[in-house]
C-alpha positions in Angstrom: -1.1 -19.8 173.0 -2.5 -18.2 176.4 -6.2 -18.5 176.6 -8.0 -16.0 178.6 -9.8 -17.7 181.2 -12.8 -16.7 183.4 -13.4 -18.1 186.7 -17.2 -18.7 186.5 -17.2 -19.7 190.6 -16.0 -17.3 193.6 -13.5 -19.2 195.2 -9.8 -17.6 196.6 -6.5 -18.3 193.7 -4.4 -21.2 195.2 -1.9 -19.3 197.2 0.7 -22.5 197.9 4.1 -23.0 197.5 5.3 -25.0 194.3 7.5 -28.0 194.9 8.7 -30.7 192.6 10.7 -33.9 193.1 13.4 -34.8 191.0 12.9 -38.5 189.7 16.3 -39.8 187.8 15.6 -41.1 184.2 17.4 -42.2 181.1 15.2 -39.7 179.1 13.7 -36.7 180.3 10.1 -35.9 178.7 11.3 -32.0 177.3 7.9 -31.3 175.9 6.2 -32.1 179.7 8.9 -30.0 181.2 8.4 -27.3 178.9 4.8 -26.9 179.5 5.3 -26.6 183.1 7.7 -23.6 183.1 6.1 -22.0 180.6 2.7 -22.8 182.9 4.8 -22.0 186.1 5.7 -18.6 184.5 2.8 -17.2 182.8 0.9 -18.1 186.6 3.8 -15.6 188.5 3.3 -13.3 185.7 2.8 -9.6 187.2 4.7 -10.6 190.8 8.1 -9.1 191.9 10.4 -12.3 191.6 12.1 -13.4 188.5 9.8 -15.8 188.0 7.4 -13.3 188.1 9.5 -11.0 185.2 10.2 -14.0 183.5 6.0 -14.6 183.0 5.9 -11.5 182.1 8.4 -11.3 178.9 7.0 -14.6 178.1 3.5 -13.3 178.0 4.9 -10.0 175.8 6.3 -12.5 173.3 3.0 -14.4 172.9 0.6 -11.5 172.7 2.7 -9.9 170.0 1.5 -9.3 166.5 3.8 -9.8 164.2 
């Protein structure tokens, strides 16, 4: 679940550029990969790109009550 976090220090948000490498494997580690997207999604929450849209259905379907 998404925990709300508050930035106790003044500092400007990390306004890079992502980029990943691709490293071939036998096995892929799903849960790592997982975590990222789902970290990579809820961060572009709120933005115009469909990254952004996607973070923001995601964080609809975890702040549900159901």
């Amino acid at each position: 679940m998404v925990r709300n976090y508050e930035r106790k220090t003044t500092r400007p948000p990390a306004d890079r550029n992502l980029r990943v490498t691709f490293t071939r494997r036998e096995q892929i580690d799903v849960e790592k990969v997982a975590e990222v997207l789902i970290r990579v999604a809820l961060r572009e929450a709120g933005t115009a790109s469909a990254v952004g849209h996607a973070g923001d259905r995601l964080r609809a379907l975890l702040g549900s009550q159901r």
